[in-house]
N, C-alpha and C positions, 0 to 999 in steps of 0.2 A: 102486218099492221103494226102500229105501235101506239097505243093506249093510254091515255092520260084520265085523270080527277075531272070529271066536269066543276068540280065544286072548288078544286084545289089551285092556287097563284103559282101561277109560273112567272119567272123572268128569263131575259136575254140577258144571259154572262160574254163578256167582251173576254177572252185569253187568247193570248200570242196572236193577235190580231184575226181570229176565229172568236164566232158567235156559236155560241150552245144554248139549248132551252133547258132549262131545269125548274124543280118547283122550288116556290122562294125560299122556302126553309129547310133547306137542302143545299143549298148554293154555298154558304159560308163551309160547312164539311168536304163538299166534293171538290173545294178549289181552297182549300187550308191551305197554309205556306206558299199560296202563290197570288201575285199582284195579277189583281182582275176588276173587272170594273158591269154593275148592269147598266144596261142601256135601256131605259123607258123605263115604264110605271110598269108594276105585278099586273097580271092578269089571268083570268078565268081559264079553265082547260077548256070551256067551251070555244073559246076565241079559236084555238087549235085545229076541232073538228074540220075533216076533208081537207087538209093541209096535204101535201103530197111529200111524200123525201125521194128522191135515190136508195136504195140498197146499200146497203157496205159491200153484197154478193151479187153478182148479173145472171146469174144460173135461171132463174126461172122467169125475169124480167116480162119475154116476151109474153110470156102464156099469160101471166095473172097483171100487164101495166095498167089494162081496162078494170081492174075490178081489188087489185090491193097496193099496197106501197102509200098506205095513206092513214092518218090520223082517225084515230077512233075512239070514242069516249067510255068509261067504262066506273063503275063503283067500287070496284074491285082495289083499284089504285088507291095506293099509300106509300106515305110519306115517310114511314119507319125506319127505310134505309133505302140506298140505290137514289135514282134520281125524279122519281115521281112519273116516272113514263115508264112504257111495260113493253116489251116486246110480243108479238103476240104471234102464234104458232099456232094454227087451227088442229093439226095431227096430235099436238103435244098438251095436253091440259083442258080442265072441264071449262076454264073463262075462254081459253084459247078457242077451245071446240063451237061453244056457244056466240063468241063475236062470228067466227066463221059462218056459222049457222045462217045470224043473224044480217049478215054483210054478201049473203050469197054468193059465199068464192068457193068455189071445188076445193075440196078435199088433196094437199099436197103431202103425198108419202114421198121423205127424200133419201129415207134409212130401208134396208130391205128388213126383212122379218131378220135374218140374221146380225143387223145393225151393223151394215155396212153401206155407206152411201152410195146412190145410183148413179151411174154413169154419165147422169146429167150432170152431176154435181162436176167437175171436169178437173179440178185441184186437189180433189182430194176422194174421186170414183174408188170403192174397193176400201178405201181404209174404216176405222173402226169406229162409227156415229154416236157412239153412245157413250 
């Protein structure tokens, strides 16, 4: 999942002819020294919720495209640093655990107990996860 402010303004930043969502007070840092432009008016992280993305990774695509790869709202999220969206990892952390919980996706272990990724993992099976 990937987690945003329900509360907090995101925008559409326009660079290199690619669109990114960031939160709005966020935008001017994350793209400093570079010509960019938003497209539309700020908006809610509610507007977000159940938005679907692609992965950056396709390793587990199949198992979980019904049930994660989608936008999730959360309190947790802040604006302090980073871009206002939260990656979210059910295995790895108490908010992570608890969206998971709450979003009814299984439980994904990708590190073995010795923190080496499993074989699904397919780029990088055997190396050091952690």
């Amino acid at each position: 999942f990937v987690a945003v402010g329900p509360e907090i303004k995101y925008v559409k930043v326009v660079y290199n002819n690619d669109t990114y969502i960031v939160a709005e007070e966020r935008a001017e840092t994350i793209f400093k020294d570079k010509e960019y432009t938003i497209d539309g008016k700020p908006f809610k992280g509610t507007k977000l919720k159940d938005a679907t993305y692609q992965p950056l990774f396709p390793y587990f695509v199949d198992a979980y495209k019904k049930d994660a790869f989608r936008v999730v709202t959360g309190d947790f999220v802040t604006t302090g640093d980073g871009t206002g969206l939260v990656h979210i990892a059910p295995g790895f952390g108490e908010d992570d655990f608890r969206v998971g919980q709450e979003e009814g996706v299984p439980l994904l272990q990708h590190v073995t107990m010795e923190g080496k990724f499993i074989s699904a993992v397919t780029d990088f099976a055997g190396q050091d996860g952690g």
